[in-house]
DSSP file (Angstrom, degrees, kcal/mol; ACC not computed):
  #  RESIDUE AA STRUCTURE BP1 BP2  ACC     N-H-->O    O-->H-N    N-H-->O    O-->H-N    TCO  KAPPA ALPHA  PHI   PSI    X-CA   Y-CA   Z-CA
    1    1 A X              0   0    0      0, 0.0     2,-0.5     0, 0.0     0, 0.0   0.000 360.0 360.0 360.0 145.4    3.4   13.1    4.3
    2    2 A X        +     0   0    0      2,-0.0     2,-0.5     0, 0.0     0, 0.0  -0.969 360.0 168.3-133.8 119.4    6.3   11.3    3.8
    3    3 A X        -     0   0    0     -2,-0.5     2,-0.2     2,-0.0    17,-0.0  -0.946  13.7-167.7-141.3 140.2    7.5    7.9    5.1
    4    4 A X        -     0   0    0     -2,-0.5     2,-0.4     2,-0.0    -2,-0.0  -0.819   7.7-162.3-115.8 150.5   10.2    5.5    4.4
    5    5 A X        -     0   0    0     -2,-0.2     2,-0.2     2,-0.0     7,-0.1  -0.933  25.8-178.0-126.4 112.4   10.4    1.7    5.8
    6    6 A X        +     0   0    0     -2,-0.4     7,-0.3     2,-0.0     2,-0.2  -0.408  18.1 105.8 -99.8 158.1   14.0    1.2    5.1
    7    7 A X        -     0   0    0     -2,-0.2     2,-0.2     5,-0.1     4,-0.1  -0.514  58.5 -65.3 115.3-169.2   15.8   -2.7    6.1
    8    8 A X  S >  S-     0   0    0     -2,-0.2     3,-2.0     1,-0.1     5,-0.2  -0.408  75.6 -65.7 -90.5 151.6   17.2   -6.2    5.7
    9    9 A X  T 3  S+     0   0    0      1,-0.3    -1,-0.1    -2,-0.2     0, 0.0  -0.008 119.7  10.6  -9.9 126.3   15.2   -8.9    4.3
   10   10 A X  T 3  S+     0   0    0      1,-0.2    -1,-0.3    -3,-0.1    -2,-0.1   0.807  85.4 134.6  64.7  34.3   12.2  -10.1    6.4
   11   11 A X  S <  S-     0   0    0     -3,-2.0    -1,-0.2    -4,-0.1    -2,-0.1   0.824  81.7 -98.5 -89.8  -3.7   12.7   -7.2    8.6
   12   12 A X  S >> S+     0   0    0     -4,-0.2     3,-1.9    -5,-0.1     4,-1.1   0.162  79.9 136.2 120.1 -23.4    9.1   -6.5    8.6
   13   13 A X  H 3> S+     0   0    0     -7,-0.3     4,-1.9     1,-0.2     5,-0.2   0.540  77.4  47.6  -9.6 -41.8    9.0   -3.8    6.1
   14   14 A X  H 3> S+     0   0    0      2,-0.2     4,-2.0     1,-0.2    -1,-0.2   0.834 111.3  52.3 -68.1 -34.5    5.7   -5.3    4.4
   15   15 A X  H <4 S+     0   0    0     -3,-1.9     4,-0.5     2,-0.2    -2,-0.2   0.914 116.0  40.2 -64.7 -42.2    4.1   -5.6    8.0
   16   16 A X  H >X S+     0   0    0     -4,-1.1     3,-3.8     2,-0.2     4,-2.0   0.986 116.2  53.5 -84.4 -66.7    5.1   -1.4    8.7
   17   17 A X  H 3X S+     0   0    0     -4,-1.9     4,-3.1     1,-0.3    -1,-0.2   0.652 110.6  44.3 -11.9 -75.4    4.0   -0.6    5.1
   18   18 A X  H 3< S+     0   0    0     -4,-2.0    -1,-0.3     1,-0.2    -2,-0.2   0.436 114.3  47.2 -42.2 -24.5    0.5   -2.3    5.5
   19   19 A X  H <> S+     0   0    0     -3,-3.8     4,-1.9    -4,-0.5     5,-0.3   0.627 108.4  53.9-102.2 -28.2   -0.2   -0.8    8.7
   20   20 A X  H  X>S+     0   0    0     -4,-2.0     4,-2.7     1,-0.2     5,-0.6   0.930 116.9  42.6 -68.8 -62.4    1.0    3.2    7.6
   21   21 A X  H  <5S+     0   0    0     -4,-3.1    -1,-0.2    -5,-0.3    -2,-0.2   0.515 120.4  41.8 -75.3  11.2   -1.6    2.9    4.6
   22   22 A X  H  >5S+     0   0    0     -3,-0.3     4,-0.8    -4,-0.1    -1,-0.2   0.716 116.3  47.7 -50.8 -85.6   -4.4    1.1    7.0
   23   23 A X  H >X5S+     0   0    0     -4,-1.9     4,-4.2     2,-0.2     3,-2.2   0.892 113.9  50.2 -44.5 -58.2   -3.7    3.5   10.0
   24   24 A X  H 3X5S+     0   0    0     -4,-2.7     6,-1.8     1,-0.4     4,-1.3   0.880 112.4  42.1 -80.8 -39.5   -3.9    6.6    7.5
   25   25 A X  H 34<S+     0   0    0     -5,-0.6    -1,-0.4     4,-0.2    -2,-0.2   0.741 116.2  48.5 -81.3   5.3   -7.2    5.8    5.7
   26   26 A X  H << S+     0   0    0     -3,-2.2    -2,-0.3    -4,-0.8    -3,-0.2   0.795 120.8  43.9-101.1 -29.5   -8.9    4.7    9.3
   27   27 A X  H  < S-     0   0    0     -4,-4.2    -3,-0.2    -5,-0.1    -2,-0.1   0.664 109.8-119.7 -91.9  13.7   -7.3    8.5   10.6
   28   28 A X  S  < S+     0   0    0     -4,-1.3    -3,-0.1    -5,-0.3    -4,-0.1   0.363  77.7 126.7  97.4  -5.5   -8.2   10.4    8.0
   29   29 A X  S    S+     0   0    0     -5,-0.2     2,-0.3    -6,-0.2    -4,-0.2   0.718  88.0  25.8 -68.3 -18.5   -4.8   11.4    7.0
   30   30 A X  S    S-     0   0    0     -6,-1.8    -2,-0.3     6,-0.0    -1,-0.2  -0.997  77.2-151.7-130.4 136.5   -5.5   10.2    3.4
   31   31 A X  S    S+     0   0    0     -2,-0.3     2,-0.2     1,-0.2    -6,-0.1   0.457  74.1   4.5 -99.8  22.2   -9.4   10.3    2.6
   32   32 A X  S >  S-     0   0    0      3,-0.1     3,-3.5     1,-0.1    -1,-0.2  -0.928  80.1-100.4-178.0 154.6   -9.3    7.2   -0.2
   33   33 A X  T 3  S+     0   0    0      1,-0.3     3,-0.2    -2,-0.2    40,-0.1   0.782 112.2  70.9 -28.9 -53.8   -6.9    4.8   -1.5
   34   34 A X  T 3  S+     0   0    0      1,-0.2    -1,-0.3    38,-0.1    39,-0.1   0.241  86.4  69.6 -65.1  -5.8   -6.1    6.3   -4.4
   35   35 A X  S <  S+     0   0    0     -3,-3.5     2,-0.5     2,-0.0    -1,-0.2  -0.369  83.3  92.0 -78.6  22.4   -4.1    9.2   -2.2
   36   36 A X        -     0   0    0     -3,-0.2    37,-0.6     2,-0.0     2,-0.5  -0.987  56.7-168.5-157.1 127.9   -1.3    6.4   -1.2
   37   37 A X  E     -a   73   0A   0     -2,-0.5    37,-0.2    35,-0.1     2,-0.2  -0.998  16.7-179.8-133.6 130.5    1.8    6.2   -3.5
   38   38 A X  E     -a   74   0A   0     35,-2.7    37,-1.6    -2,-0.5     2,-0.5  -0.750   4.7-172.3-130.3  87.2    3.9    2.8   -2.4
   39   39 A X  E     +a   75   0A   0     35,-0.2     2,-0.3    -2,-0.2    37,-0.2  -0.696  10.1 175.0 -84.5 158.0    6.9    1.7   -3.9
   40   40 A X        -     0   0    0     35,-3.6    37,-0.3    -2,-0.5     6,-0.1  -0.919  44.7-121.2-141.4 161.2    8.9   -1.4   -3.6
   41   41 A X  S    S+     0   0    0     -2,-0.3     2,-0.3    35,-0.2    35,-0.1   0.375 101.2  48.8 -92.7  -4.0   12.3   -2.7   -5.6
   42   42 A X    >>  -     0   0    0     33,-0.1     4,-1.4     1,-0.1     3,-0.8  -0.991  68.9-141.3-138.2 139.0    9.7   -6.4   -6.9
   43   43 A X  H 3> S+     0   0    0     -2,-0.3     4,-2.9     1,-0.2     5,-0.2   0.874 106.2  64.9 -57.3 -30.4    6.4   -6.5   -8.3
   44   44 A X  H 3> S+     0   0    0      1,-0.3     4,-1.3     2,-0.2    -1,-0.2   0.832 107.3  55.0 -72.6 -14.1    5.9  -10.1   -5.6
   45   45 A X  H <> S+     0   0    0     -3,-0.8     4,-2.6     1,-0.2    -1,-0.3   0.925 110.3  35.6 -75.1 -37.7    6.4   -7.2   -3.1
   46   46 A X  H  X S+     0   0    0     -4,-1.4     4,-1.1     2,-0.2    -2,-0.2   0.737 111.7  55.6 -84.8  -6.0    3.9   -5.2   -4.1
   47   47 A X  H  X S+     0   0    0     -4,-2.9     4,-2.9     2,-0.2    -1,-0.2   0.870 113.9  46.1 -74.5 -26.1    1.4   -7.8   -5.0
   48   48 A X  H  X S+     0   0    0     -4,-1.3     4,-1.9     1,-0.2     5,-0.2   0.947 112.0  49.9 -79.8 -39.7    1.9   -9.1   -1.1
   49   49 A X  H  X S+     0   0    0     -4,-2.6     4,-0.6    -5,-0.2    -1,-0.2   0.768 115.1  50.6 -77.0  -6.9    1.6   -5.1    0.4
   50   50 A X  H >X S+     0   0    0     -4,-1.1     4,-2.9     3,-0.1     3,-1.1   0.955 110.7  50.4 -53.2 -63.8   -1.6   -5.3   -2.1
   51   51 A X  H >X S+     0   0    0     -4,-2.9     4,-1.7     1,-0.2     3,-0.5   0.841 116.2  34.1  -9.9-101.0   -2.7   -8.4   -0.5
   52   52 A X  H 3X S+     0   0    0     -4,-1.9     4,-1.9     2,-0.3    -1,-0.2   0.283 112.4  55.2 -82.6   2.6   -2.6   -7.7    2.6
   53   53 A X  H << S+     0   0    0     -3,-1.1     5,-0.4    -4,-0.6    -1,-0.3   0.864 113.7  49.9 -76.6 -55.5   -3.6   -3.8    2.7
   54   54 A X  H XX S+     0   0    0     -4,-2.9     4,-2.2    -3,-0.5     3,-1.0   0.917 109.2  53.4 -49.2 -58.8   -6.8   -5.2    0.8
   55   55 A X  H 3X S+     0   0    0     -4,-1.7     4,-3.6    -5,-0.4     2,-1.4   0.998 109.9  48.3 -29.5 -89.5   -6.9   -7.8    3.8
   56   56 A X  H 3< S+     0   0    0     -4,-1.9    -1,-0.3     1,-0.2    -2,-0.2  -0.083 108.5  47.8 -61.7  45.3   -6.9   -5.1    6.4
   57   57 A X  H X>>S+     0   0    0     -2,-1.4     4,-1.5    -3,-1.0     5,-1.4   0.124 110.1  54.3-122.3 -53.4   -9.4   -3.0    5.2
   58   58 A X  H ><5S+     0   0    0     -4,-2.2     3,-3.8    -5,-0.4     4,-0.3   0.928 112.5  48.7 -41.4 -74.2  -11.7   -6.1    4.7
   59   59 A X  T 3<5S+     0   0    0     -4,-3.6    -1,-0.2    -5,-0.3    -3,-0.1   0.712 110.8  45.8 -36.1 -25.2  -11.1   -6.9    8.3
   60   60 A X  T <45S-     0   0    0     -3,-0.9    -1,-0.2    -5,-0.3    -2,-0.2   0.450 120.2 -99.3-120.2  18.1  -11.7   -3.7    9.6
   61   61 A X  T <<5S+     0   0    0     -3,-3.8     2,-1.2    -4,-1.5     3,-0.3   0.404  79.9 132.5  98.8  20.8  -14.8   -3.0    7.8
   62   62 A X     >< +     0   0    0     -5,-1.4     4,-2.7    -4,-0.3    -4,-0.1  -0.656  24.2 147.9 -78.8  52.8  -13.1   -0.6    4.9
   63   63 A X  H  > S+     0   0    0     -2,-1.2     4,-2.7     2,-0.2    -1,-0.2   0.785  73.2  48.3 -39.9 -55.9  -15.2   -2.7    1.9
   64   64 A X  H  > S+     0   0    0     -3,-0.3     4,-1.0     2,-0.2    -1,-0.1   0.818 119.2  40.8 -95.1 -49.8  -15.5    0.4   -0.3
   65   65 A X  H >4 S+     0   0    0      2,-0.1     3,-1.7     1,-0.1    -2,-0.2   0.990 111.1  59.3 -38.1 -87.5  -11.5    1.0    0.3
   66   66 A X  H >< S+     0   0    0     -4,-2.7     3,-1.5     1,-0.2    -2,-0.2   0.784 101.3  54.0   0.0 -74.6  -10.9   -2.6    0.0
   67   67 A X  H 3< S+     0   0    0     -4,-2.7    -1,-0.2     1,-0.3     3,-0.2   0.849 100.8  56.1 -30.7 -58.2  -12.3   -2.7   -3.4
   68   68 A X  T << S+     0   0    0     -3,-1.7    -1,-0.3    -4,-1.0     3,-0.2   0.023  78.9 105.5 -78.6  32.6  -10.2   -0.1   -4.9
   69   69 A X  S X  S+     0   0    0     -3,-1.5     3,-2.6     1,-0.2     2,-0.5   0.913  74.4  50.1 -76.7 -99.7   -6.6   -1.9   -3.9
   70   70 A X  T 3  S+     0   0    0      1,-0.4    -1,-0.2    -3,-0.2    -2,-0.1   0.302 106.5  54.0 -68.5 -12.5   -5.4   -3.3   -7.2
   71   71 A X  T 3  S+     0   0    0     -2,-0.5    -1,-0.4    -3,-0.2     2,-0.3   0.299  89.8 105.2-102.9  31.0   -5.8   -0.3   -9.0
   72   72 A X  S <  S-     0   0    0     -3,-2.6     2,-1.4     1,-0.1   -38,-0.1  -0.729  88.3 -87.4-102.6 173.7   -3.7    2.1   -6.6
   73   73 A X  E    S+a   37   0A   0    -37,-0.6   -35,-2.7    -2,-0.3     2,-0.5  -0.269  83.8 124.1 -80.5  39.5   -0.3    3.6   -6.8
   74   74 A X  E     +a   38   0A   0     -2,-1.4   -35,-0.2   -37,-0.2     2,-0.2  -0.868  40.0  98.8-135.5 121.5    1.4    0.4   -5.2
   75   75 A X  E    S-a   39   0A   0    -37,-1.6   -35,-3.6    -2,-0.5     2,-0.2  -0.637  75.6 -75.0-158.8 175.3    4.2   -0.9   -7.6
   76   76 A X     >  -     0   0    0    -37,-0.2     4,-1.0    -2,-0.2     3,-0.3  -0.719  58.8 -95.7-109.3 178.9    7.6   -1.0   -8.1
   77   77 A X  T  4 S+     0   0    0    -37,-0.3   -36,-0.1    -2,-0.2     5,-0.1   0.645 121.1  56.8 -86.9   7.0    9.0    2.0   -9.5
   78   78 A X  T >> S+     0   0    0      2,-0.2     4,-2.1     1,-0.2     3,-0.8   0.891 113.3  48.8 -68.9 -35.3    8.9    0.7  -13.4
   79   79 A X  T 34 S+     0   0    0     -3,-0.3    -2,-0.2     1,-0.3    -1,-0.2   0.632 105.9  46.6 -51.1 -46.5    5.4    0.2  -12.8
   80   80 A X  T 3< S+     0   0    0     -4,-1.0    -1,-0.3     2,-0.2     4,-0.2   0.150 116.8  50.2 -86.3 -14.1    4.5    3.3  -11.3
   81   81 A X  T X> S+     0   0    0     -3,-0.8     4,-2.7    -5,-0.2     3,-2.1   0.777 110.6  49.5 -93.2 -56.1    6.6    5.1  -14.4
   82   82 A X  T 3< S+     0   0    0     -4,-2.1    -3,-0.2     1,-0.4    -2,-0.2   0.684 100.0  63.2 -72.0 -14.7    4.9    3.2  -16.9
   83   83 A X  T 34 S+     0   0    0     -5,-0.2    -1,-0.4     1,-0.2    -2,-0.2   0.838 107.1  50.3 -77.9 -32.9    1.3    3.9  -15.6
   84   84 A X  T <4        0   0    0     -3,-2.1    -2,-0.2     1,-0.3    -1,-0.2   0.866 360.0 360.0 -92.5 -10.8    2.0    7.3  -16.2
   85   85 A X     <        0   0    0     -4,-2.7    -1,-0.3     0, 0.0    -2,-0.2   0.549 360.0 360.0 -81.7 360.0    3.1    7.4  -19.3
C-alpha cells in the first residue's frame, strides 16, 4: 500500500505519518514494524516520526512494536540507500 503526506512546513505531515504507521500495525495491514518504509527529505524528521511512532505504540500498549522503532526503514532517502548497500 502506498501513501504519500505531501505539504508546506508545519502542515502536519509528521502528525499524518505517525498515525498511518500506528493505525496499520493496530489494523493489521502491516503485521510488524519492520514492514513500514518511511521517507523524509532530514534525518531531524525522521528521528521526530521515530519518536513519536515509538511514543504511540508505547501508549497504546504495542511494547514489542515499540522496541523495534530505531531500527526500521524510517530515514531520509541517503539513509535508506546506504542501509542497503
Amino acid at each position: 500500500m502506498r501513501r504519500y503526506a505531501r505539504g508546506p512546513c508545519g502542515g502536519g505531515k509528521t502528525f499524518t505519518l505517525t498515525r498511518r504507521i500506528v493505525h496499520s500495525l493496530e489494523c493489521g495491514f502491516v503485521s510488524g514494524i519492520d514492514e513500514v518504509l518511511a521517507i523524509t527529505f532530514t534525518s531531524k524528521a525522521a528521528g521526530e516520526i521515530k519518536s513519536r511512532v515509538k511514543g504511540a505504540l508505547k501508549a497504546c500498549g504495542r511494547t514489542d512494536q515499540a522496541l523495534l522503532v530505531d531500527s526500521a526503514w524510517i530515514s531520509t532517502i541517503h539513509g535508506a540507500c546506504a542501509r542497503m548497500l
